[in-house]
C-alpha positions as CSV (number, residue, x, y, z in Angstrom):
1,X,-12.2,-2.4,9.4
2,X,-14.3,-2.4,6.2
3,X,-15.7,-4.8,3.9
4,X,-16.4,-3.2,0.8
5,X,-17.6,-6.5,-1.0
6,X,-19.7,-9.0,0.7
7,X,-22.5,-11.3,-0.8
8,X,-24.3,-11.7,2.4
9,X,-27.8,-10.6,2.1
10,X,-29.7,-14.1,1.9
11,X,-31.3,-15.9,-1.6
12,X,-30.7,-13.6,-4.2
13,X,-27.1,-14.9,-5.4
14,X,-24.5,-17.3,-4.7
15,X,-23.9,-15.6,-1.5
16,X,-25.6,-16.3,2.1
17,X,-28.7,-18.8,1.5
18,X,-30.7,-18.1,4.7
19,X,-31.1,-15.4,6.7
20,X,-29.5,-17.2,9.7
21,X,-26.3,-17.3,7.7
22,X,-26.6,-14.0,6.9
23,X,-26.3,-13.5,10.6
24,X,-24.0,-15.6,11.2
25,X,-22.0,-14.2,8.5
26,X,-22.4,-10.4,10.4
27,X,-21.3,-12.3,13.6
28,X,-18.2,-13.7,12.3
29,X,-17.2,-10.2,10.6
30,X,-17.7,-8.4,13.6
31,X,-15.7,-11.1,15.9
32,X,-12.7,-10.4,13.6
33,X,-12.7,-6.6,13.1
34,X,-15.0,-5.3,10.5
35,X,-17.4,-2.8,11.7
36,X,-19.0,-1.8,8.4
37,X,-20.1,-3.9,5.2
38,X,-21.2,-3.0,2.5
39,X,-23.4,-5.3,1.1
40,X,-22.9,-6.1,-2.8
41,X,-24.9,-9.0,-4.2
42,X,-24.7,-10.3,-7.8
43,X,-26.3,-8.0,-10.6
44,X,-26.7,-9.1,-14.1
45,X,-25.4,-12.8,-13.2
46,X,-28.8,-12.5,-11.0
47,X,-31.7,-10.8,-11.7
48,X,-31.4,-8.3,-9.1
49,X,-32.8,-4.7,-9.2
50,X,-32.2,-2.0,-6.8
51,X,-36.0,-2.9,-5.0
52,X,-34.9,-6.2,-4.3
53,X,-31.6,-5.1,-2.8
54,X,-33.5,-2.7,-0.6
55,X,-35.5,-4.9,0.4
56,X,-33.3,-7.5,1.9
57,X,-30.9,-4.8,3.3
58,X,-33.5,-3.7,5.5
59,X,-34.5,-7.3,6.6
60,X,-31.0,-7.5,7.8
61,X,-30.4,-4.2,9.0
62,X,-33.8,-4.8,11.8
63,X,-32.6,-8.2,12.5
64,X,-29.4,-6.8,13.3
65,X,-30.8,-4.2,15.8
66,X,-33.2,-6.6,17.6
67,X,-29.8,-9.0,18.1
68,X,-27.7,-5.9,18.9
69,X,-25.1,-6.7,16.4
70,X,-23.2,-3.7,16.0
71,X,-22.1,-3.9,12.4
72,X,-22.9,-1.3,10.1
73,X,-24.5,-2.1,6.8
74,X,-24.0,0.1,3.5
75,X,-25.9,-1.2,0.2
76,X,-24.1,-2.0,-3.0
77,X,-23.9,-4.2,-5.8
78,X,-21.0,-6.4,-7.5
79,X,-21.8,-5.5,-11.2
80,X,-21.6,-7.2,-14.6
81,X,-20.1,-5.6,-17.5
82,X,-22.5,-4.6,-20.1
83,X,-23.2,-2.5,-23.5
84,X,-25.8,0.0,-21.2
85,X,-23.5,-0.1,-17.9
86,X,-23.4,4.0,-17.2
87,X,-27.5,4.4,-18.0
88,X,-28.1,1.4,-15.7
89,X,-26.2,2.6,-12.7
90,X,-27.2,6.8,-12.8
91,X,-30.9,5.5,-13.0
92,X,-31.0,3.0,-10.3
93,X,-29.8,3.9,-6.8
94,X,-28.4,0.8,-4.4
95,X,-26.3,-0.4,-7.3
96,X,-23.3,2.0,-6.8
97,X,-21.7,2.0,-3.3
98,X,-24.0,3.6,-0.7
99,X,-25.4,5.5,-4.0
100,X,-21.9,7.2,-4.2
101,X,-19.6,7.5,-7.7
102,X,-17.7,4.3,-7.0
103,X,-19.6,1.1,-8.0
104,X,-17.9,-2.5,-7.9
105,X,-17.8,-4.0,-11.5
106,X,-16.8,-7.5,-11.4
107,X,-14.0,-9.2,-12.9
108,X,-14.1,-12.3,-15.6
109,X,-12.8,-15.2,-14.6
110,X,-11.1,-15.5,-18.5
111,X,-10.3,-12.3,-20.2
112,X,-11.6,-8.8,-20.3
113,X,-13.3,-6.9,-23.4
114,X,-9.9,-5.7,-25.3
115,X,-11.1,-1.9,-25.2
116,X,-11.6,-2.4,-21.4
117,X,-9.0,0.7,-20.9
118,X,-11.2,2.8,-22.7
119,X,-14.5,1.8,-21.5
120,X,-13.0,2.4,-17.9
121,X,-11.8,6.3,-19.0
122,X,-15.4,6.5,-20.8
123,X,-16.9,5.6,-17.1
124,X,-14.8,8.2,-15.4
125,X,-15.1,10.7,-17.4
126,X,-19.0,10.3,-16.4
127,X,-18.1,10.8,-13.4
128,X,-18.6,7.2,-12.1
129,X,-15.8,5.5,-10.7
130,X,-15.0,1.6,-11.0
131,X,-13.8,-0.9,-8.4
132,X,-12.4,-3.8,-10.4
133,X,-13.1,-7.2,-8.3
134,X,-10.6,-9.3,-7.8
135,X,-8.6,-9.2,-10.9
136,X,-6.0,-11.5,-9.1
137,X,-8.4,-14.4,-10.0
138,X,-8.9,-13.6,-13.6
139,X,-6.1,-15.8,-16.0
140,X,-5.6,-12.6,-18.2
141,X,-4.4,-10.6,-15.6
142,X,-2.2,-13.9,-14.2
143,X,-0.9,-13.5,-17.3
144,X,-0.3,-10.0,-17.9
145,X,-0.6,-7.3,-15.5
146,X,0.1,-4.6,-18.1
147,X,-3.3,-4.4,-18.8
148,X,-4.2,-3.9,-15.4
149,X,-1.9,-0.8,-15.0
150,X,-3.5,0.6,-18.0
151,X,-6.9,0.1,-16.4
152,X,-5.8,2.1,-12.8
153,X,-3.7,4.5,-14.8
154,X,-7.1,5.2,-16.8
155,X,-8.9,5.9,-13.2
156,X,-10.4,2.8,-11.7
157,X,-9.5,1.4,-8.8
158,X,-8.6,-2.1,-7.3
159,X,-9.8,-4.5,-4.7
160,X,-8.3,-7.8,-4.4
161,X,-9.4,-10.7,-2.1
162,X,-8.5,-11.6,1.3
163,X,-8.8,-15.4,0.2
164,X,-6.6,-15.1,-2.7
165,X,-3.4,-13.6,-0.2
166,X,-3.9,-16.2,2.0
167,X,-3.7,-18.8,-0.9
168,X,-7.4,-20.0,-0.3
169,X,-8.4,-19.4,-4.1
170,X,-5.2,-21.4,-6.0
171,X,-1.7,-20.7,-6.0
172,X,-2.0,-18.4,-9.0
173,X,-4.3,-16.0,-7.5
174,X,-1.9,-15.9,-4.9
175,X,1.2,-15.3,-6.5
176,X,-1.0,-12.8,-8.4
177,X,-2.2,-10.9,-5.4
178,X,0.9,-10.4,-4.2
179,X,2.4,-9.1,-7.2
180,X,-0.9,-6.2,-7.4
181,X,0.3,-4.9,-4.1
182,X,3.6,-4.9,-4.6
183,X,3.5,-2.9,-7.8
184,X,1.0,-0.4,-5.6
185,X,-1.9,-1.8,-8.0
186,X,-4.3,-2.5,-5.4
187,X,-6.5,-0.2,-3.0
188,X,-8.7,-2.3,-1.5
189,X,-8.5,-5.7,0.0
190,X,-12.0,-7.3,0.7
191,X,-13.9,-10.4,1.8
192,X,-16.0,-11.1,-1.2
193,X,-17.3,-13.7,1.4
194,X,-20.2,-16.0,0.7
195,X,-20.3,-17.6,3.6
196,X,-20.1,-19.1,6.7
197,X,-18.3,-21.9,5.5
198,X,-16.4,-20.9,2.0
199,X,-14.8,-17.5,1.8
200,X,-15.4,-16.1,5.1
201,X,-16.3,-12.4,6.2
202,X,-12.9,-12.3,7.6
203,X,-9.9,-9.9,6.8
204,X,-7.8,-9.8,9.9
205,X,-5.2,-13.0,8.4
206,X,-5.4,-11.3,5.0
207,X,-4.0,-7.9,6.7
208,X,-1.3,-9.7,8.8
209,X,0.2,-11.0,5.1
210,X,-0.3,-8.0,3.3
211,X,1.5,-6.3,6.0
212,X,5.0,-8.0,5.5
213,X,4.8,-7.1,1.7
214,X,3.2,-3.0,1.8
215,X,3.4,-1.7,5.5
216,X,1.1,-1.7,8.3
217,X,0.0,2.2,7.3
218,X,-0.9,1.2,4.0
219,X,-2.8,-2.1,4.3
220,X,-4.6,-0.3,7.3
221,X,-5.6,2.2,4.5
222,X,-7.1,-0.4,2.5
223,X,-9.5,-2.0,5.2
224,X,-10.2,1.0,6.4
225,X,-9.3,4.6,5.4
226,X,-9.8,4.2,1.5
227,X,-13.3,2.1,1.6
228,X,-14.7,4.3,4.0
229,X,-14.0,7.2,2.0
230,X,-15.6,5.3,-1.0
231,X,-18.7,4.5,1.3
232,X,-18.5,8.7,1.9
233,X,-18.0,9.5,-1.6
234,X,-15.1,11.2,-1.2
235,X,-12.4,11.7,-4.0
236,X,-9.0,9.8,-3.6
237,X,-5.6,10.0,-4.2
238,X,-2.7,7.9,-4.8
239,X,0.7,7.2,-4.7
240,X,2.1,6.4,-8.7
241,X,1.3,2.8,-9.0
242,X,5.0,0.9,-10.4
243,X,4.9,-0.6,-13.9
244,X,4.9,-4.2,-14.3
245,X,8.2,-5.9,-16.3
């Protein structure tokens, strides 16, 4: 499997604090599965820059290879909305995903900018691709999912969280998740773990769920096919997503 969204790389968000839990973290996703991460710390909630996120990538990838943990890593970011969004991620590499088109943009936890549709067309049509975060945690979209059709129907895609199917992140979220995939909204399913002990690099329970509500071919396809093509830059297709009520 794939994790396309992982705050693992140590001190420089919420995420991992050490670089033994960062380990740790690599350890536990490769005991259940995942054979490639891509590692997307914080930007703009942190002050991260592409040199830092270098920088820490590469102290984990050669601590990795003197442990002989066989995990591949990918570099990435999980990035914050804002006014210079398009300039910001052409200029700087390691922001996007494995310097591809697709970049992760994270979610609100409260409500999205109202022209959010058309920002998201303005984005593809510059031929950079968003990955909405989670939008199974954000109270607008547990309100309305509407909105989030409009948003995939306008080209980006969507990643919910393992922790949210399982009900680990509220009963709304959950309820929520489930109603993404079954209206074919979502595309990935990811850890956005943070560590060892709270939201765990671990998708294999996740899967099992998703399984009894899309099919074993597709939510194979969204731990494994689909990110990997992201991580390849490859274009993707889709099956029509259904409308919400």
């Amino acid at each position: 499997m794939v994790d396309l969204h992982a705050h693992i790389l140590c001190g420089i968000d919420d995420g991992a604090k050490t670089l033994e839990e960062s380990i740790k973290m690599c350890r536990m996703a490769y005991d259940d599965g995942i054979r490639s991460i891509v590692l997307t710390p914080h930007v703009g909630k942190f002050p991260n820059t592409s040199e830092i996120i270098k920088d820490k990538y590469l102290e984990l990838k050669s601590n990795l290879a003197v442990l002989d943990i066989p995990v591949k890593l990918f570099t990435g970011a999980d990035v914050e909305l804002e006014p210079d969004l398009i300039n910001k991620l052409k200029s700087s590499k390691f922001l996007s995903i494995n310097n591809s088109r697709y970049f992760l943009l994270d979610t609100p936890s409260t409500l999205l900018p109202p022209n959010m549709i058309d920002y998201v067309a303005v984005l593809v049509s510059s031929g950079l691709i968003p990955v909405i975060t989670h939008p199974e945690r954000c109270l607008q979209m547990q309100g309305d999912l509407n909105f989030l059709y409009g948003i995939v129907k306008a080209g980006a895609l969507v990643q919910i969280t393992a922790a949210s199917i399982l009900g680990k992140m509220g009963q709304d979220a959950k309820d929520t998740a489930i109603k993404i995939l079954e209206f074919g909204l979502a595309h990935i399913i990811a850890t956005d773990c943070h560590g060892v002990d709270r939201r765990r690099p671990r998708l294999s329970e996740a899967v099992l769920v998703a399984k009894s509500i899309v099919g074993e071919s597709n939510v194979l396809e969204m731990v494994t096919t689909i990110p990997q093509d992201i991580i390849n830059n490859r274009p993707l297709k889709f099956r029509e997503p259904k409308k919400p009520n």
